[in-house]
N, CA, C and O atoms as a GROMACS GRO file, in nm:
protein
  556
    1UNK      N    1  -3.853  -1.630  -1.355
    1UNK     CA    2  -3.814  -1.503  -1.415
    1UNK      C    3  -3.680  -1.521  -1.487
    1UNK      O    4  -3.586  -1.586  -1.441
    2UNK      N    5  -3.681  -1.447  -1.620
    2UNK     CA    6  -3.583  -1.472  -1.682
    2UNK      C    7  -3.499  -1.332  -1.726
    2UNK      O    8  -3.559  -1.230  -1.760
    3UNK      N    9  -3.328  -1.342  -1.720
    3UNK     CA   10  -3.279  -1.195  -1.696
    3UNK      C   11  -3.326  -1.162  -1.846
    3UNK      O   12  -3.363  -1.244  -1.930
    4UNK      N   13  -3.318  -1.048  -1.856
    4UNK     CA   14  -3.333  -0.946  -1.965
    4UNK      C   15  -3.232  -0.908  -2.059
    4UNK      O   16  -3.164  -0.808  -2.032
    5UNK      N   17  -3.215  -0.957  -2.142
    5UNK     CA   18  -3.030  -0.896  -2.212
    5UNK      C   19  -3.049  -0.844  -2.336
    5UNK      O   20  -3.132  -0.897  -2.410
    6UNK      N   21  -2.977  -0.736  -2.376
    6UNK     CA   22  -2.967  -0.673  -2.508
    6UNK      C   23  -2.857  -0.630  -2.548
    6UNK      O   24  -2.767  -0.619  -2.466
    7UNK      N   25  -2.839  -0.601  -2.665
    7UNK     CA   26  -2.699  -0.632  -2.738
    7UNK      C   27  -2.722  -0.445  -2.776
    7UNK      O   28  -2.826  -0.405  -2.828
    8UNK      N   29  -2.600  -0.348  -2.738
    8UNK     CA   30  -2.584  -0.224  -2.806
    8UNK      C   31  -2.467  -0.223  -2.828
    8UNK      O   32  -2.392  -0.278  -2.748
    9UNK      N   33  -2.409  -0.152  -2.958
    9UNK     CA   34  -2.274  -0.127  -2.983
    9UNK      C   35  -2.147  -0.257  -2.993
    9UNK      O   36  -2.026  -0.252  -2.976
   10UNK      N   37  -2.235  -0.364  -3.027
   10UNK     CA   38  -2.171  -0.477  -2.960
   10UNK      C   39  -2.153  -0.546  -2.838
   10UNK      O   40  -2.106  -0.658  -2.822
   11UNK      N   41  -2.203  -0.452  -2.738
   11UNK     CA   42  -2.172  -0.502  -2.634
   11UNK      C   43  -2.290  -0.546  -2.550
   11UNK      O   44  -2.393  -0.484  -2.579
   12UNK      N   45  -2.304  -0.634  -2.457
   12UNK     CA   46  -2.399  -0.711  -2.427
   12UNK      C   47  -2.466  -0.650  -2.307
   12UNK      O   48  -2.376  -0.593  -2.246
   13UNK      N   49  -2.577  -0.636  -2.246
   13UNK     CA   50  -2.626  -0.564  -2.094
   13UNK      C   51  -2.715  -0.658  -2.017
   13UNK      O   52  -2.730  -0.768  -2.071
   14UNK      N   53  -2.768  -0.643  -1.920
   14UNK     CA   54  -2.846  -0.717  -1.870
   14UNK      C   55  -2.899  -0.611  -1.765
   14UNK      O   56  -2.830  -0.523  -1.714
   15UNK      N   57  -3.067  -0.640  -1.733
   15UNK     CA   58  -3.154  -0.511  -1.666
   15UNK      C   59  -3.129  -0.645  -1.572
   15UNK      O   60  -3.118  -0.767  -1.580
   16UNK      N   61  -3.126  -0.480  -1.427
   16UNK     CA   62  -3.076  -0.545  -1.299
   16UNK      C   63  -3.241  -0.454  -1.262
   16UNK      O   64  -3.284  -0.339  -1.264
   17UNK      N   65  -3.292  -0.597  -1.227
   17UNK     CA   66  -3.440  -0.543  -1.154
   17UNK      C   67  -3.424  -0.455  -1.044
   17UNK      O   68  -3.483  -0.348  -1.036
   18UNK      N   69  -3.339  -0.504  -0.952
   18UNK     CA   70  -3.329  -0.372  -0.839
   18UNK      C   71  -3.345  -0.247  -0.863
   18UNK      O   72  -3.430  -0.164  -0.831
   19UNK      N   73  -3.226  -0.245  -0.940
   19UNK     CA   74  -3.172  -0.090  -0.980
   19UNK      C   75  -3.215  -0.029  -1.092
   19UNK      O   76  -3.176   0.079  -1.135
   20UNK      N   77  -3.333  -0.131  -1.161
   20UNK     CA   78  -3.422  -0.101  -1.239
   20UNK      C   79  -3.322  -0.019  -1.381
   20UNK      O   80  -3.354   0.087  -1.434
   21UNK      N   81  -3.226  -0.084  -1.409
   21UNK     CA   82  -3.230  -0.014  -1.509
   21UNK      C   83  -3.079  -0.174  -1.596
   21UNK      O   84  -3.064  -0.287  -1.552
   22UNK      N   85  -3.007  -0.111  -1.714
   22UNK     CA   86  -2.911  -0.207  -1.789
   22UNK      C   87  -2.772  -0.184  -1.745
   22UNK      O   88  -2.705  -0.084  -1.719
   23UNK      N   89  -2.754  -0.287  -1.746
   23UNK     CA   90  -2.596  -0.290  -1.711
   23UNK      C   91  -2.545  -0.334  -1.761
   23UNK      O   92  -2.598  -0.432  -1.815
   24UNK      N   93  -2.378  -0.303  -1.798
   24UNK     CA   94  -2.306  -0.400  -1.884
   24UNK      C   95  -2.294  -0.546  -1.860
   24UNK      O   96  -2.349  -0.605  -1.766
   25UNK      N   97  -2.247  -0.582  -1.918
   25UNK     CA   98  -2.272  -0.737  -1.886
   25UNK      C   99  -2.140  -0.816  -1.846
   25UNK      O  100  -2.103  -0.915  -1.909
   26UNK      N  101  -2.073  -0.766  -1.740
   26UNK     CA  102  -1.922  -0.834  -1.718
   26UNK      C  103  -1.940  -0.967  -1.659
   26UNK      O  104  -2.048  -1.005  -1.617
   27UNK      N  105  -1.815  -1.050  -1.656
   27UNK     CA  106  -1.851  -1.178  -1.589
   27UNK      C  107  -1.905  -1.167  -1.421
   27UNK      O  108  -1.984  -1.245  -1.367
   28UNK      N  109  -1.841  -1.052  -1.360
   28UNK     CA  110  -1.887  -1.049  -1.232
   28UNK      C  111  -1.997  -1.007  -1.187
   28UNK      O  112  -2.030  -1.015  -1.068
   29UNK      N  113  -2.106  -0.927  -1.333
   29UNK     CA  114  -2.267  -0.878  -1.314
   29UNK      C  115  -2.321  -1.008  -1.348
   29UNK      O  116  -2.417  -1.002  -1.271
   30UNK      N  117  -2.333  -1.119  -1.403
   30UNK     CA  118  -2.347  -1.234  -1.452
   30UNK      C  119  -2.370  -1.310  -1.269
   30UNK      O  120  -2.474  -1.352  -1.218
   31UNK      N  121  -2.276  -1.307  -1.229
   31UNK     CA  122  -2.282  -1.392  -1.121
   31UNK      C  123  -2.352  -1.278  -1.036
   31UNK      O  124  -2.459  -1.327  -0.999
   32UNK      N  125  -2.342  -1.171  -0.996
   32UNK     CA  126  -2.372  -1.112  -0.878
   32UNK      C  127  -2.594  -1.090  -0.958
   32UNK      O  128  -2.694  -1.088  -0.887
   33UNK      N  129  -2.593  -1.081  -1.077
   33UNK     CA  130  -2.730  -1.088  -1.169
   33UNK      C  131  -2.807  -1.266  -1.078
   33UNK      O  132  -2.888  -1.286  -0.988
   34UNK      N  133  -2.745  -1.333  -1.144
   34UNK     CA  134  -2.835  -1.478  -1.062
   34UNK      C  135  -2.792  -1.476  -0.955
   34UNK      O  136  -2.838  -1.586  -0.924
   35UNK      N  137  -2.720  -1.431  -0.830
   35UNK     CA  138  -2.715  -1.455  -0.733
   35UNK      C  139  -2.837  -1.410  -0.674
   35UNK      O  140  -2.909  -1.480  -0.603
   36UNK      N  141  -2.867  -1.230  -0.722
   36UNK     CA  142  -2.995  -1.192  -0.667
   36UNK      C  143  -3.077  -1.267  -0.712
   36UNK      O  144  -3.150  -1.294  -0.617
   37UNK      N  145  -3.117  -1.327  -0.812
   37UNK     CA  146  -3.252  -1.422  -0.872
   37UNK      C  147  -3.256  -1.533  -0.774
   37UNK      O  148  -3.360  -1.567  -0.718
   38UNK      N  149  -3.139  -1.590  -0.752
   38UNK     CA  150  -3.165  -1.723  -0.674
   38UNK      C  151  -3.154  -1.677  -0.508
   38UNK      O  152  -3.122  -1.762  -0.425
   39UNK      N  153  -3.176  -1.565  -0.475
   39UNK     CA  154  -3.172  -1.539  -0.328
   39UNK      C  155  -3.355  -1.471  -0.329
   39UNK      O  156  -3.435  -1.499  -0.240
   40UNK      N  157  -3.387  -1.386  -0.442
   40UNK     CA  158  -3.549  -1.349  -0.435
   40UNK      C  159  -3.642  -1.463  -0.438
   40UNK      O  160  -3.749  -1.476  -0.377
   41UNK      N  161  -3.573  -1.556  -0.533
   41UNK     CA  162  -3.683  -1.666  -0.576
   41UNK      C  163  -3.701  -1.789  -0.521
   41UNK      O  164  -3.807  -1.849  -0.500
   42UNK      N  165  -3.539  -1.833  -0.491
   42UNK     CA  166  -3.554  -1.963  -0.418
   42UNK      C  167  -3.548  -1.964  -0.269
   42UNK      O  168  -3.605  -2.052  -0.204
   43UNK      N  169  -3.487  -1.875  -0.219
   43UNK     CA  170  -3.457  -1.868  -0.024
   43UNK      C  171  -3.560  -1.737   0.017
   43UNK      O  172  -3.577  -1.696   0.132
   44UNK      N  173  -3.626  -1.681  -0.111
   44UNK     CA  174  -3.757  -1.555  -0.021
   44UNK      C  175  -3.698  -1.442   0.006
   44UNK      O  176  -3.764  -1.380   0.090
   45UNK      N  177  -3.563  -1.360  -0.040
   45UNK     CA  178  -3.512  -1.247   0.045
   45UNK      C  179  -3.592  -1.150  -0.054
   45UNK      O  180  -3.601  -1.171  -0.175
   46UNK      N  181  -3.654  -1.035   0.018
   46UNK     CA  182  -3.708  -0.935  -0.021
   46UNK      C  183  -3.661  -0.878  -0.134
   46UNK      O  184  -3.549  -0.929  -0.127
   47UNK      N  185  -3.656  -0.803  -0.248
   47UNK     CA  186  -3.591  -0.730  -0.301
   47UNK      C  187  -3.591  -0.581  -0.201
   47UNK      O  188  -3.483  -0.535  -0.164
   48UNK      N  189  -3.686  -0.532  -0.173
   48UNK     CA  190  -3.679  -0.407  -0.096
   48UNK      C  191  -3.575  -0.435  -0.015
   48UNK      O  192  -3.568  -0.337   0.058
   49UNK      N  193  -3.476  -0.524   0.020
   49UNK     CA  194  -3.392  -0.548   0.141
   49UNK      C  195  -3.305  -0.527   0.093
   49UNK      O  196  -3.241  -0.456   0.170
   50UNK      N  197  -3.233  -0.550  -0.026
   50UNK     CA  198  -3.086  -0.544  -0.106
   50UNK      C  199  -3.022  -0.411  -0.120
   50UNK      O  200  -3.082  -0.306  -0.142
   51UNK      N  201  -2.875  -0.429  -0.102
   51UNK     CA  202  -2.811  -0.316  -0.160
   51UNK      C  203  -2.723  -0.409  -0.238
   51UNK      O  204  -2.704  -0.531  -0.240
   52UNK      N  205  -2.658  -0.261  -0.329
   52UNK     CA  206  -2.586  -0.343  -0.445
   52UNK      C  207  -2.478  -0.238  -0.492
   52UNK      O  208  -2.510  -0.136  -0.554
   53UNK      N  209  -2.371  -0.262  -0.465
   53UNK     CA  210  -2.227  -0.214  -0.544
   53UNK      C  211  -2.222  -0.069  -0.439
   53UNK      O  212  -2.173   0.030  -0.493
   54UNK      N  213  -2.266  -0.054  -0.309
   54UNK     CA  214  -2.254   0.020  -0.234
   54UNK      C  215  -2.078   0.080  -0.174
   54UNK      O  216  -2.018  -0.013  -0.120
   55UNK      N  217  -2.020   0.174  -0.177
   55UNK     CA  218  -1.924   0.190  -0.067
   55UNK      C  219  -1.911   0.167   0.068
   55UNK      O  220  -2.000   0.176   0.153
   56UNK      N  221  -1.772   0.130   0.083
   56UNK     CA  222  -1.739   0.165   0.263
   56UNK      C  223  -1.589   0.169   0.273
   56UNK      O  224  -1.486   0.138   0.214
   57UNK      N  225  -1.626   0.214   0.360
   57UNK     CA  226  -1.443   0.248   0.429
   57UNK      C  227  -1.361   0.135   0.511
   57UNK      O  228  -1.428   0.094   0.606
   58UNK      N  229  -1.267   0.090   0.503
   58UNK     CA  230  -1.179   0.015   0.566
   58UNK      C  231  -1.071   0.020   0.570
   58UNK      O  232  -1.001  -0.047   0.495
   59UNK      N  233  -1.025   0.096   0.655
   59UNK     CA  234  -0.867   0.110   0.753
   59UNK      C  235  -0.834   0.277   0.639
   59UNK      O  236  -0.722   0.297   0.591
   60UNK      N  237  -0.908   0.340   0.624
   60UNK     CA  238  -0.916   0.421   0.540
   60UNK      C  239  -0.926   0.421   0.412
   60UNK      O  240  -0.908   0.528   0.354
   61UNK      N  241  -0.949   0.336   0.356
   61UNK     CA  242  -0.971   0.257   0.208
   61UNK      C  243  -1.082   0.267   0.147
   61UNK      O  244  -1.174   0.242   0.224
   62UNK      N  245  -1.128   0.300   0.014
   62UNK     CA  246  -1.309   0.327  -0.019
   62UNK      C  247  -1.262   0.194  -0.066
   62UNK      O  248  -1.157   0.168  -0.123
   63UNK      N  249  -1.397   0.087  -0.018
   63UNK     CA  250  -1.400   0.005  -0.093
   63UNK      C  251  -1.562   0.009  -0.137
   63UNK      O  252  -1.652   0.090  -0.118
   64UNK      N  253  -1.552  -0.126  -0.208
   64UNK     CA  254  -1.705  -0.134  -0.263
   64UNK      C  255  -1.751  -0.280  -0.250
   64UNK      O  256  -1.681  -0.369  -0.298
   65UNK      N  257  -1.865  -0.307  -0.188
   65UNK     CA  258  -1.905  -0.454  -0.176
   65UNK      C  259  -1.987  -0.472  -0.287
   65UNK      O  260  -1.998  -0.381  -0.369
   66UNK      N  261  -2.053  -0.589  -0.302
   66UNK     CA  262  -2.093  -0.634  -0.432
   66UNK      C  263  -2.266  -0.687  -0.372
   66UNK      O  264  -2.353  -0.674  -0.458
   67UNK      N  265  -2.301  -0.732  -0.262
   67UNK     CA  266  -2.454  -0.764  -0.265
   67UNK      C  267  -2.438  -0.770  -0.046
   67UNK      O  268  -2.349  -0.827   0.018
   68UNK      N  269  -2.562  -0.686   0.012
   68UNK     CA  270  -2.581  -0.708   0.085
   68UNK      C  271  -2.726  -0.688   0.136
   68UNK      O  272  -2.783  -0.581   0.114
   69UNK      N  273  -2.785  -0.784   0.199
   69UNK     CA  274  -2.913  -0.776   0.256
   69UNK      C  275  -2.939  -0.769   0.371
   69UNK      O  276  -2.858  -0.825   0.445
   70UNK      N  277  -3.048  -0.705   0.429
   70UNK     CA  278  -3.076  -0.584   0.514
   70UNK      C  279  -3.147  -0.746   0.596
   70UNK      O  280  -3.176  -0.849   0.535
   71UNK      N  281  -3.159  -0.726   0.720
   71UNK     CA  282  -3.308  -0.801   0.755
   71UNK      C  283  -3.429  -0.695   0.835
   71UNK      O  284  -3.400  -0.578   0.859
   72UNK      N  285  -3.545  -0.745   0.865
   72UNK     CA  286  -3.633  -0.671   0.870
   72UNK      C  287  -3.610  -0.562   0.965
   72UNK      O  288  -3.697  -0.474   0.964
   73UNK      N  289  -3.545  -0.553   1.018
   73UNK     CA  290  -3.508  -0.410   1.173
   73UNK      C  291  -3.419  -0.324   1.044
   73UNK      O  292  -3.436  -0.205   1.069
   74UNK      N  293  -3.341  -0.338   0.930
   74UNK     CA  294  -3.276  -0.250   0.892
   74UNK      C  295  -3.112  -0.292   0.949
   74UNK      O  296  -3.019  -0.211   0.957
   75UNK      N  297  -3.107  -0.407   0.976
   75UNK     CA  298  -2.970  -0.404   0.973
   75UNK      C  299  -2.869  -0.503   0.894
   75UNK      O  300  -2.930  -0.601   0.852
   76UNK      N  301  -2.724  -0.505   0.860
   76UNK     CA  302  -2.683  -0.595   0.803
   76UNK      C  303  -2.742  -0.714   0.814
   76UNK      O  304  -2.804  -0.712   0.920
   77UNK      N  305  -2.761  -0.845   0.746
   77UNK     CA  306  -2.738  -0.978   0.742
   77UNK      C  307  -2.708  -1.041   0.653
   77UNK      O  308  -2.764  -1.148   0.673
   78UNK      N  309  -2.648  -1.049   0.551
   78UNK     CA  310  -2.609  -1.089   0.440
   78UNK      C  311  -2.524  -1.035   0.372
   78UNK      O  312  -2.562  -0.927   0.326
   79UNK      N  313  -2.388  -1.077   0.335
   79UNK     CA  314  -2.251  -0.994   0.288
   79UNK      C  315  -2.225  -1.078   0.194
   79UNK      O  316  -2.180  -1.188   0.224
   80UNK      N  317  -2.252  -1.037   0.028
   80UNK     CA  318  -2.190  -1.158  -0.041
   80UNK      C  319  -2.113  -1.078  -0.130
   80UNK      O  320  -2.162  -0.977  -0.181
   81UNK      N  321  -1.970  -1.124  -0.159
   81UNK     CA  322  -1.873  -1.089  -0.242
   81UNK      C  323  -1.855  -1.180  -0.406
   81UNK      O  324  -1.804  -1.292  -0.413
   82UNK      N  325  -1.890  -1.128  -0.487
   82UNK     CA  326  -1.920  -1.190  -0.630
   82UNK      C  327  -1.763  -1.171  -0.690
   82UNK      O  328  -1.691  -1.074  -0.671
   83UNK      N  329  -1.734  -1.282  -0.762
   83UNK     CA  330  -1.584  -1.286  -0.846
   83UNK      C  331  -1.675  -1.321  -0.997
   83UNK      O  332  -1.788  -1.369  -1.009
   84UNK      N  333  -1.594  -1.285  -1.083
   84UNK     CA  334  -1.586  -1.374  -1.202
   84UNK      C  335  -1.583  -1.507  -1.207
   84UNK      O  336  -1.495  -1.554  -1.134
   85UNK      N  337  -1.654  -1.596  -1.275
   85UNK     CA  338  -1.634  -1.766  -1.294
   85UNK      C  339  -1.486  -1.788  -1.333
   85UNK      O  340  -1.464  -1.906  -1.307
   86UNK      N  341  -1.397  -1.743  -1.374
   86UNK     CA  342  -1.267  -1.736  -1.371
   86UNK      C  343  -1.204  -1.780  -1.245
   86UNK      O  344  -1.139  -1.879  -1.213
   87UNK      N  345  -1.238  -1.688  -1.190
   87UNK     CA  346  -1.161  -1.630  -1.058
   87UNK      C  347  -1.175  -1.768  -0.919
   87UNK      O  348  -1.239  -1.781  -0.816
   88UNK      N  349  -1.100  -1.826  -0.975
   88UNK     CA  350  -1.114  -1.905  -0.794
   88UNK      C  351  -1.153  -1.899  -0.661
   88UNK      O  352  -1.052  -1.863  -0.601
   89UNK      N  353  -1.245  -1.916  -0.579
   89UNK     CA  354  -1.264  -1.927  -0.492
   89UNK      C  355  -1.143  -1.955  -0.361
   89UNK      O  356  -1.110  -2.072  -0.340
   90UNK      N  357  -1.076  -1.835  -0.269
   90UNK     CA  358  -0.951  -1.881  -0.225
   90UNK      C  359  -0.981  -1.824  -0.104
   90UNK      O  360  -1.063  -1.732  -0.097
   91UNK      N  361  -0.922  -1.869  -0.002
   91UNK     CA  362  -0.862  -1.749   0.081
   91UNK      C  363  -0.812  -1.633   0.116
   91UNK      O  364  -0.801  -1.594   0.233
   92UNK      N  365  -0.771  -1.553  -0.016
   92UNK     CA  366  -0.779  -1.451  -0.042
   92UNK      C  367  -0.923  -1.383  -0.087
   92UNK      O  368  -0.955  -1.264  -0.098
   93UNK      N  369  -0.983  -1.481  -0.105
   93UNK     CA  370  -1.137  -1.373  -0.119
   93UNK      C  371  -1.267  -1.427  -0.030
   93UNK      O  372  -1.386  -1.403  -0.045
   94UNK      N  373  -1.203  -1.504   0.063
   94UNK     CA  374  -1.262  -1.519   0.181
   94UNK      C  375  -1.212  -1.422   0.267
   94UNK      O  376  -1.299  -1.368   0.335
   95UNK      N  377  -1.099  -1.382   0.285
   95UNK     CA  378  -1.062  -1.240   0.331
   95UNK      C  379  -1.086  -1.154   0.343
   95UNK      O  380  -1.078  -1.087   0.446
   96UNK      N  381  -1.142  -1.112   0.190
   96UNK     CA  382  -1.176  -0.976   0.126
   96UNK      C  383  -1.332  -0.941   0.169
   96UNK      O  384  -1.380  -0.833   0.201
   97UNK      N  385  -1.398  -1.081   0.159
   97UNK     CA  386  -1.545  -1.049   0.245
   97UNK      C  387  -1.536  -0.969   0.400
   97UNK      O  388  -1.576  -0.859   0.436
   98UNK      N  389  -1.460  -1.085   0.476
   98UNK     CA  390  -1.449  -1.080   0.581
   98UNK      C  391  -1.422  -0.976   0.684
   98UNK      O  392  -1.464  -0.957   0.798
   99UNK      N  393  -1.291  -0.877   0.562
   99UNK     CA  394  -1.238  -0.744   0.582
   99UNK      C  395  -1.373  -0.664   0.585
   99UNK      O  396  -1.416  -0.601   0.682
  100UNK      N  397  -1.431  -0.677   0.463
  100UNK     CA  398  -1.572  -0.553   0.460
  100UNK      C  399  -1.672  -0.568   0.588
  100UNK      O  400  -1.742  -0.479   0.636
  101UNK      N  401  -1.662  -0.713   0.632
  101UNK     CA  402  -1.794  -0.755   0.686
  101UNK      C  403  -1.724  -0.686   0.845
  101UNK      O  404  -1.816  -0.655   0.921
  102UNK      N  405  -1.607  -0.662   0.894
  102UNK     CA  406  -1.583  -0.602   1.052
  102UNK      C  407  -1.661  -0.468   0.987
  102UNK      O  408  -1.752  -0.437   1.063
  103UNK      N  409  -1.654  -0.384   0.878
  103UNK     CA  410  -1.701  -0.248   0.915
  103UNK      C  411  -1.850  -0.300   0.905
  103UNK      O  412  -1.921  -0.271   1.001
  104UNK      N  413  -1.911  -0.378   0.796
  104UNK     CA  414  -2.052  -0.378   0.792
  104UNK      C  415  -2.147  -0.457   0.915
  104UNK      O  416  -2.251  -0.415   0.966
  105UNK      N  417  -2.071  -0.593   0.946
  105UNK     CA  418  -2.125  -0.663   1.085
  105UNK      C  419  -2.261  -0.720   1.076
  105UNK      O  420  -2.353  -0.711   1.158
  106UNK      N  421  -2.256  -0.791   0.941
  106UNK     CA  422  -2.348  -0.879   0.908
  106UNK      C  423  -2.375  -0.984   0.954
  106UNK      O  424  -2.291  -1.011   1.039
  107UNK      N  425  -2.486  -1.099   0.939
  107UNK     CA  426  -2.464  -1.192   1.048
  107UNK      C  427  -2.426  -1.318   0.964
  107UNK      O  428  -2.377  -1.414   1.024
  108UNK      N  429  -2.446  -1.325   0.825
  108UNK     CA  430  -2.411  -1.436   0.747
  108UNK      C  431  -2.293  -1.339   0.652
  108UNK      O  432  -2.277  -1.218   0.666
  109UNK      N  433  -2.223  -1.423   0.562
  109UNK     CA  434  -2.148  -1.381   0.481
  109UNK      C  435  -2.139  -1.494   0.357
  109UNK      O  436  -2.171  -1.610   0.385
  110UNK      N  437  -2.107  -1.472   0.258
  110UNK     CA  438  -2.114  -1.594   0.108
  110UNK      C  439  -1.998  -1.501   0.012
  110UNK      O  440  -1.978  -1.379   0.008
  111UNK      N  441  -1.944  -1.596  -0.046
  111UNK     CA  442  -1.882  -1.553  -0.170
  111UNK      C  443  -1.898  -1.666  -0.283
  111UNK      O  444  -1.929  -1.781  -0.252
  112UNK      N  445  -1.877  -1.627  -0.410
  112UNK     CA  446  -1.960  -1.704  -0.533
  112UNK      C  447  -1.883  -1.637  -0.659
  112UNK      O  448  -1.845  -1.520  -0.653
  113UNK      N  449  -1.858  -1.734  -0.796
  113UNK     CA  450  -1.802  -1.693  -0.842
  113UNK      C  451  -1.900  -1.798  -0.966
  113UNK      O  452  -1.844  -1.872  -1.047
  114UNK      N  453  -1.999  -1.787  -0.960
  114UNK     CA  454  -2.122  -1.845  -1.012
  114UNK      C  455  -2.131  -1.988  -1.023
  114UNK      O  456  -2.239  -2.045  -1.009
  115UNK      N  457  -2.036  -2.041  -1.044
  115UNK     CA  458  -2.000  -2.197  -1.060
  115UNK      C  459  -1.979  -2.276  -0.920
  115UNK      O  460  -2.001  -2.396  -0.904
  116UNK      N  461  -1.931  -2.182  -0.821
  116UNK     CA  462  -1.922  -2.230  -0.633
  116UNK      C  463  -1.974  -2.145  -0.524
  116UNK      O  464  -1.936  -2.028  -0.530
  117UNK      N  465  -2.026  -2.166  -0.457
  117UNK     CA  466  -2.071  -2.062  -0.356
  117UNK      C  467  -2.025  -2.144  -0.199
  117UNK      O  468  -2.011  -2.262  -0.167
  118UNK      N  469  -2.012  -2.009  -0.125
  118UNK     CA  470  -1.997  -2.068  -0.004
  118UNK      C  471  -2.027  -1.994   0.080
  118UNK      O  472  -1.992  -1.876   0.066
  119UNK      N  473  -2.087  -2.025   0.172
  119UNK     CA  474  -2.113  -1.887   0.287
  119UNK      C  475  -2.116  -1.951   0.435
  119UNK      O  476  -2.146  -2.064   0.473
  120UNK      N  477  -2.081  -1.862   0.489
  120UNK     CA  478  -2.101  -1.851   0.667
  120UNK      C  479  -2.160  -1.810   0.753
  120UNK      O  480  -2.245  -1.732   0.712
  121UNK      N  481  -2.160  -1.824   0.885
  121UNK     CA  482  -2.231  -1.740   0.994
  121UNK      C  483  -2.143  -1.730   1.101
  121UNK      O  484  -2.081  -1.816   1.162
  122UNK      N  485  -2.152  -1.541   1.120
  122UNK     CA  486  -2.064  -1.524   1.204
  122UNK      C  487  -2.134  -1.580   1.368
  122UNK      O  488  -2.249  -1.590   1.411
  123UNK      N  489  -1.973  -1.611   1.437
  123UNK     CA  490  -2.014  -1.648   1.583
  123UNK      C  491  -1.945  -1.533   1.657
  123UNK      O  492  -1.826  -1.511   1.681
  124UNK      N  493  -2.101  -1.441   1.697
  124UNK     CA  494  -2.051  -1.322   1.766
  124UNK      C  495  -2.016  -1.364   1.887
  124UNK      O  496  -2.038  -1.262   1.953
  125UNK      N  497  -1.971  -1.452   1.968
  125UNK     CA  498  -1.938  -1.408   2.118
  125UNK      C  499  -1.782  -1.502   2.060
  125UNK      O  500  -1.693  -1.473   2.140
  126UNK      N  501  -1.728  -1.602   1.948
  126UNK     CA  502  -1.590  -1.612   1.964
  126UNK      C  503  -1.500  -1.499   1.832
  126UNK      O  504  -1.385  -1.457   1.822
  127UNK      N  505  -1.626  -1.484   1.752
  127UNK     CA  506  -1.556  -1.392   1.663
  127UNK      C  507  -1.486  -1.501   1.550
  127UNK      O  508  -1.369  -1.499   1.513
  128UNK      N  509  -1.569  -1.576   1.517
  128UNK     CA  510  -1.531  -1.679   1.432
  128UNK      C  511  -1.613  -1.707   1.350
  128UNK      O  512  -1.730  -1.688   1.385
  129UNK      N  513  -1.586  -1.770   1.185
  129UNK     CA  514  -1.712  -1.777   1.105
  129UNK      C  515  -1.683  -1.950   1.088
  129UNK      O  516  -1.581  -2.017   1.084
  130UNK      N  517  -1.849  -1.985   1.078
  130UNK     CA  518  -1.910  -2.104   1.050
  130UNK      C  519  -1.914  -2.148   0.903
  130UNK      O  520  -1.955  -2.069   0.817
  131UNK      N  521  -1.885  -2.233   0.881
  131UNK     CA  522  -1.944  -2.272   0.726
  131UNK      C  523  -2.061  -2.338   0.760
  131UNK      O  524  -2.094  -2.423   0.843
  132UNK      N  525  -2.119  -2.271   0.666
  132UNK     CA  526  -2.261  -2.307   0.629
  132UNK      C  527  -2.298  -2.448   0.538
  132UNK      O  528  -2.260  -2.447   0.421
  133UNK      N  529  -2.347  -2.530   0.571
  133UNK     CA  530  -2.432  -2.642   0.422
  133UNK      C  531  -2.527  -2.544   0.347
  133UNK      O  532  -2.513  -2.544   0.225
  134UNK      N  533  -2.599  -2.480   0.387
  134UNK     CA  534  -2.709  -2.408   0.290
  134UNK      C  535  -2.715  -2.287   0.358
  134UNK      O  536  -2.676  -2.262   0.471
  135UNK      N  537  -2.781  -2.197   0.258
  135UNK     CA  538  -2.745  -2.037   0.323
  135UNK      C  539  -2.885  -2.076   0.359
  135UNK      O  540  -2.936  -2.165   0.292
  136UNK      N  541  -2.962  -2.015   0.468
  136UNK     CA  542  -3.129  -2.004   0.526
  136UNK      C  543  -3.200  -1.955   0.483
  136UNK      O  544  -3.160  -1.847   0.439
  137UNK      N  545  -3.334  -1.980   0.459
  137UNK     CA  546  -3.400  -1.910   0.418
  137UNK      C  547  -3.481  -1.766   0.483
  137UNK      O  548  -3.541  -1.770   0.590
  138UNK      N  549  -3.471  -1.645   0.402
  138UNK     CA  550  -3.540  -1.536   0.490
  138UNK      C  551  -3.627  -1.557   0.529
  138UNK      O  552  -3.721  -1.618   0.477
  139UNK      N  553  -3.617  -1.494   0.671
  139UNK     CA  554  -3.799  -1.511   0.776
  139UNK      C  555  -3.782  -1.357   0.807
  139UNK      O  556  -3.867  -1.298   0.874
   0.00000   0.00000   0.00000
């Protein structure tokens, strides 16, 4: 499957199958756009399972996450935080997952900035995250 893009007003969009409809086309819809393609197509995650650009609260803060998937009971498992290909991959945005993921309490977590990805699994009884070699495939 190949994304969908069209040019209005100059400016470029791309149809986000989920949400079934066009979106602008920033560097960070670019990456968070193939992240969902390569999580439906190559590792099997449902589309019915995804949320996308959802709110939440932290320490009283609205924030907004960028891709999370449900597993089959309906609960978190998948927290991924999308940057721009610009944007470095740091500790500061291993953070920024990490922060969202105490309110959400997912069981893996990834961040990606289309050019690097990296993800983890939390260890609920020390409260510590794993790096991952490959994110798993959905069962």
């Amino acid at each position: 499957m190949e994304h969908q893009l069209r040019q209005e007003d100059g400016k470029w969009s791309v149809f986000d199958p989920l949400r079934k409809k066009f979106l602008v086309l920033t560097p960070e819809e670019w990456v968070r756009q193939h992240m969902i393609l390569f999580l439906t197509q190559f590792k099997g995650y449902p589309r019915s399972l995804f949320a996308l650009e959802k709110g939440l609260q932290y320490n009283k803060l609205q924030k907004r996450f960028d891709i999370l998937i449900l597993n089959r009971d309906g609960n978190p498992f998948l927290l991924i935080e999308c940057k721009a290909p610009e944007v470095p991959l740091s500790q500061k945005t291993l953070e920024q997952v990490c922060m969202y993921n105490k309110s959400i309490n997912a069981e893996f977590i990834g961040i990606s900035n289309g050019l690097k990805h990296v993800f983890f699994k939390l260890d609920r009884i020390s409260a510590r995250y794993e790096q991952l070699h490959d994110l798993p495939k959905f069962t």
